[in-house]
N, C-alpha and C positions, 0 to 999 in steps of 0.2 A: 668811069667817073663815079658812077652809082658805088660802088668794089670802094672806092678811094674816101668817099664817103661817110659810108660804111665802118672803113678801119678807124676812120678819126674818132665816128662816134662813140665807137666802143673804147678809146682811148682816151676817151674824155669819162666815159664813164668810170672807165677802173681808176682814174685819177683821181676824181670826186672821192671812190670808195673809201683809197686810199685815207685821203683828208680827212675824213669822215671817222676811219678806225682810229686816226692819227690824235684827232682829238678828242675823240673815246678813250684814249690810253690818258691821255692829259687830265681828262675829268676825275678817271678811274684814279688816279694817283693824288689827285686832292683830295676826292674822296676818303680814300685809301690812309689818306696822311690826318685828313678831315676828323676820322672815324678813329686813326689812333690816339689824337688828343682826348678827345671825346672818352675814349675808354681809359685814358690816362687818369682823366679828372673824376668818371666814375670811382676808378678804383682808390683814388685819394677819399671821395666821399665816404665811398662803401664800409670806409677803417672806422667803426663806429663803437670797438670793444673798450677802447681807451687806452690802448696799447702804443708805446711812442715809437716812431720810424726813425731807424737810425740816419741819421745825418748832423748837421751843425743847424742849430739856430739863434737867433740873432735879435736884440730890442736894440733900440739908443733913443736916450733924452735928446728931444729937438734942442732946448733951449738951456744956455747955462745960468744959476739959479745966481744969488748974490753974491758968493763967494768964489764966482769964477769957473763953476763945477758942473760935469752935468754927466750920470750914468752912463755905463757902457757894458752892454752883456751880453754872454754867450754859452751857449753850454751844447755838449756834445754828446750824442747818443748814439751807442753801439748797442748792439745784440738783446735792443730793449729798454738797455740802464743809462743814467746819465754817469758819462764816465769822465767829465771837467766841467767845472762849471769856470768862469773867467770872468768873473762884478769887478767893475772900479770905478772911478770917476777920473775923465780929463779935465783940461784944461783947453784953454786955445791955442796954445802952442803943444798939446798932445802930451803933455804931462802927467802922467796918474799919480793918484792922489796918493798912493804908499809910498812913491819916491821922494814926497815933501816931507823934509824932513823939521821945520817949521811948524805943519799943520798939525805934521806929529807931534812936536812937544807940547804943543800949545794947547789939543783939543783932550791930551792925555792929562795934562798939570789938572784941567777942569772938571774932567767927567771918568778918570781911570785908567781908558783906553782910547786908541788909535787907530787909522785907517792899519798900520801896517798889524794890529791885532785882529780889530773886528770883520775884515773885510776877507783875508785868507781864511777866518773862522767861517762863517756864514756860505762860502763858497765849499768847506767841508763837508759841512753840514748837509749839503746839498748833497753831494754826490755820497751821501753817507745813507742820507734816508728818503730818499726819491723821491717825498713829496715835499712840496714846498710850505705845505700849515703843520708841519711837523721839526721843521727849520725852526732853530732854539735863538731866540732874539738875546742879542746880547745885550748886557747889560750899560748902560752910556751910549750907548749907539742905536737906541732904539728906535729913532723915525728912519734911519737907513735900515734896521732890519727890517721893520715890515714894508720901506721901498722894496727890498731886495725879494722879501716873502710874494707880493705882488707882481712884481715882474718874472720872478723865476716859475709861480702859477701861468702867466700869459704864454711861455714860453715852453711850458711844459702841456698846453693846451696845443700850441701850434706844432708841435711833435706827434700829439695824439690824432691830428690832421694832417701831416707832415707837409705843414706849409714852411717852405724856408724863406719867404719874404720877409726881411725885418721889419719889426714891429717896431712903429715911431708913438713915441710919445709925447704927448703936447704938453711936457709940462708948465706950470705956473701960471696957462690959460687960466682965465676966469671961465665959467661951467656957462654951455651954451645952452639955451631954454630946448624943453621936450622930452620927452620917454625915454627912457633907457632900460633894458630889458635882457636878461642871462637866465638861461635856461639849462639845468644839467639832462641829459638823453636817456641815462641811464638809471634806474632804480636800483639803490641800496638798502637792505632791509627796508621795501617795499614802498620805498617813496624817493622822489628827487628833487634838490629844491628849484624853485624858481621865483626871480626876483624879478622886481623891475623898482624904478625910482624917477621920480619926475623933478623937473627942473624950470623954474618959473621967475625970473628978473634976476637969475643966475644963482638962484639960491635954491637948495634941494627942497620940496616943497612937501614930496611926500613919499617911505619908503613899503615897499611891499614884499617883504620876504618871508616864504613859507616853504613847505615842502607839500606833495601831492602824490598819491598814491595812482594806482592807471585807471582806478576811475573816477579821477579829479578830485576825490577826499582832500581836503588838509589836514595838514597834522595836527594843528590846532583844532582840529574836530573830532580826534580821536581819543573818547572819552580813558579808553582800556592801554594807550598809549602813553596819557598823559597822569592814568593812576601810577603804572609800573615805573616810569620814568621819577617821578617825585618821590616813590617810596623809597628808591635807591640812591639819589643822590639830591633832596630835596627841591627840586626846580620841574617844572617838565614845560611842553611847547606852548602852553597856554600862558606862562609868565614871559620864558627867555624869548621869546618870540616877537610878540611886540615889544618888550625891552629895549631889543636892538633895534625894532626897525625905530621907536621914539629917538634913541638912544642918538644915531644918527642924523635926523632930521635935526635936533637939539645941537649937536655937535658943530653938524655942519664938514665933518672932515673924519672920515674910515678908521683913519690913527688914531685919533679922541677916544673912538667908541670902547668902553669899559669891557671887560671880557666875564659872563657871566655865570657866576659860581656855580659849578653842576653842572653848566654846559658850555664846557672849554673849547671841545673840539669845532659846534656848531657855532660860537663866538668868534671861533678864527677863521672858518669858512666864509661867516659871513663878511668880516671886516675885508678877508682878501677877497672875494666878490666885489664888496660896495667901494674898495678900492679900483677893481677892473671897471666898472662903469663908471665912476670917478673919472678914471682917463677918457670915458669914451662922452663923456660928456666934455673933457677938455676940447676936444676934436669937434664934439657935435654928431656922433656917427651914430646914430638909431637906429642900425642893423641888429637886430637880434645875436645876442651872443650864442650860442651853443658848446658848450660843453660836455664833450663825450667822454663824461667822467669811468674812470678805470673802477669795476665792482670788485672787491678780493670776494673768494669762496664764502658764502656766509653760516 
């Protein structure tokens, strides 16, 4: 009987064991699975050179505007390069805007050109010169190219993150009050900007954009920065600087903002920036932006 005992107990025991490894293997594997998200999302962070990951990505306007319309975009990245870009505008029955051949004549009779000109131009453009403030607005069509310059910025940020989540935009929201805030990661010749822009009974209330060196200098404080700068093309950060941030507050709207002589390039950064949190103020989203801006060899 004692013998009989005996063998149950030990039969109970190695069953327990069993159970025991059984779900040790179960833990081990979510773990396992746990651990490889984890280092998935890592290594998405980790991509901080500014370098795009090839895949497709994707924005679309929530809302269609007055005339029935409302963006749609995409663009596709291989081996680094953006190798299509694909801007248009639908409709609600899924119509893009080049097939209209109405909107074409109508918006051509008045201003030159046409969805079926400006829209395959500006997606050229694109995949012609990688970056999207170097996208050449066309002429008649200019609130759609610097839509087009601002989204394909957002778009070519979410590549340098290789987030394939399409990006929704709130447009024609009225701007919800609070901070809004973009920061680039990376220093270019020795500074990178960073903005931020507040929002107070829906009206932009007040803009801050500078650039800052690593240890937190601004540019607008660099006397020998702001000499060499003015000698060469008469302007330097202590003018165009607050300019735009006035420039926009004034405005009230990214697209208004004047582009300032002598600093073209830092004039289009900014607009497509104060454009980006534009949007992010349609939404309301006070996440801090970051921008893991691409450095070329200096």
């Amino acid at each position: 009987m004692k013998k009989k005992k005996l063998v149950m107990a030990l039969t109970a025991v190695m069953a327990s064991s069993m159970l025991l490894v059984a779900c040790g293997n179960d833990n081990s594997s979510d773990s396992k699975s746990s651990d490889t998200k984890q280092s998935d999302t890592k290594k998405t962070e980790a991509k901080t050179d500014g370098t795009m990951t090839d895949g497709t990505y994707k924005l679309e306007e929530k809302n269609f505007d007055d005339n029935g319309w409302k963006a749609k975009f995409s663009i596709d990245v291989k081996d680094g390069k953006i190798t299509e870009s694909d801007y248009n505008y639908v409709d609600k029955d899924g119509k893009l805007k080049t097939d209209d051949a109405d909107y074409e004549k109508n918006m051509k009779a008045k201003v030159g050109t046409g969805p079926q000109e400006y829209i395959p131009a500006l997606n050229k453009s694109l995949v012609d010169k990688q970056v999207a403030t170097d996208v050449q607005v066309v002429t008649g069509a200019t609130h759609s190219s610097d839509a087009f310059i601002n989204y394909a910025n957002q778009l070519i940020q979410a590549a340098q993150r290789a987030d394939t989540k399409t990006i929704e935009i709130n447009n024609g929201a009225k701007l919800e009050d609070g901070k809004y805030s973009l920061e680039e990661q990376n220093y270019s010749h020795g500074y990178r900007a960073v903005f931020s822009m507040e929002v107070k009974d829906g009206k932009i209330t007040t803009s801050d954009y500078n650039y800052v060196d690593k240890d937190g200098k601004k540019k607008t404080d660099d006397a020998d920065y702001e000499k060499n700068m003015k000698d060469k093309t008469g302007v330097g950060p202590q003018e165009y600087i607050p300019a735009l941030n006035k420039a926009l507050v004034d405005k009230q709207n990214p697209g208004d903002v004047a582009v300032v002589t002598g600093a073209t390039n830092s004039s289009n950064l900014f607009k497509t920036y104060a454009a980006q949190l534009y949007n992010a103020a349609q939404s309301g989203n006070t996440d801090m932006i970051k921008v893991y801006n691409k450095v070329e060899a200096e």
